[in-house]
C-alpha positions in Angstrom: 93.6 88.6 119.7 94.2 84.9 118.7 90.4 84.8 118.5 91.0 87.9 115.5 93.5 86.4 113.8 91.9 82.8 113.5 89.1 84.4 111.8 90.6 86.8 109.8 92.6 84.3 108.2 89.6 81.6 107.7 88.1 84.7 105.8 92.1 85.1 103.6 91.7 81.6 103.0 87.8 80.9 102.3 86.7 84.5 101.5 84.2 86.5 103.8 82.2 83.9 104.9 84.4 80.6 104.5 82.2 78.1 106.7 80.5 76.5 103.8 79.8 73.8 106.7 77.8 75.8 108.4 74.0 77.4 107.7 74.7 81.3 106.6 73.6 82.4 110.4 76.7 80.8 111.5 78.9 81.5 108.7 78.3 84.7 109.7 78.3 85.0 113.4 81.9 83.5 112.8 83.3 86.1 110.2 81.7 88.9 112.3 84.2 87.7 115.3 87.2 88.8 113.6 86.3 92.0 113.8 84.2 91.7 117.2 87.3 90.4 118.5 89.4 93.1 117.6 86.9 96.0 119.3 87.3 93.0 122.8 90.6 93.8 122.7 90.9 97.5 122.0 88.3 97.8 124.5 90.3 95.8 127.2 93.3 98.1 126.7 91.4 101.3 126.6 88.1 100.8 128.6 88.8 98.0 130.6 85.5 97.2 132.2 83.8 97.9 128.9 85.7 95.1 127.6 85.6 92.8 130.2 81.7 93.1 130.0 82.0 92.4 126.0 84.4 89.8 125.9 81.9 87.8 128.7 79.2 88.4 126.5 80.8 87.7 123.0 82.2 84.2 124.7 78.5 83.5 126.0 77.2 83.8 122.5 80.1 81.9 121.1 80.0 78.7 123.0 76.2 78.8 123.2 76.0 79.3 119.1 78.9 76.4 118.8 76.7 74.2 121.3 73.8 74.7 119.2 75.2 74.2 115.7 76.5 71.0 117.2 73.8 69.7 119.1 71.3 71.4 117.6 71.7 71.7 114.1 74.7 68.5 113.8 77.4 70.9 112.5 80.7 69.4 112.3 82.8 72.4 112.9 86.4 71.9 111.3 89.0 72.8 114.2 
């Protein structure tokens, strides 16, 4: 949920896709989490092994898209 929340309000603060950092593939992999997020968690308190399956595969793609835009592409994401 914290995951949610840190989006939705980059997206309050910035609009919908408030990474001007970032290329537009990232900006909006990033916005998409808050709501991505928000299913992980209904899912974990509904379905439980529906969102233990999603919430491994939505942290995959996160850290392997943060390592890249680092690494990869030199983003300097803004903590």
């Amino acid at each position: 949920m914290i995951g949610c929340i840190n989006h939705a309000a980059d997206i309050v603060n910035g609009g919908p896709f408030p990474y001007t950092f970032a290329p537009f593939g990232f900006n909006a992999f990033w916005t998409a989490l808050s709501v991505i997020d928000l299913i992980v968690v209904v899912l974990l308190i509904t379905k439980l092994s529906a969102g233990l399956v999603l919430a491994a595969i939505v942290m995959v793609l996160d850290v392997t898209l943060n390592s890249y835009a680092i690494y990869g592409v030199g983003v300097k994401l803004a903590f």
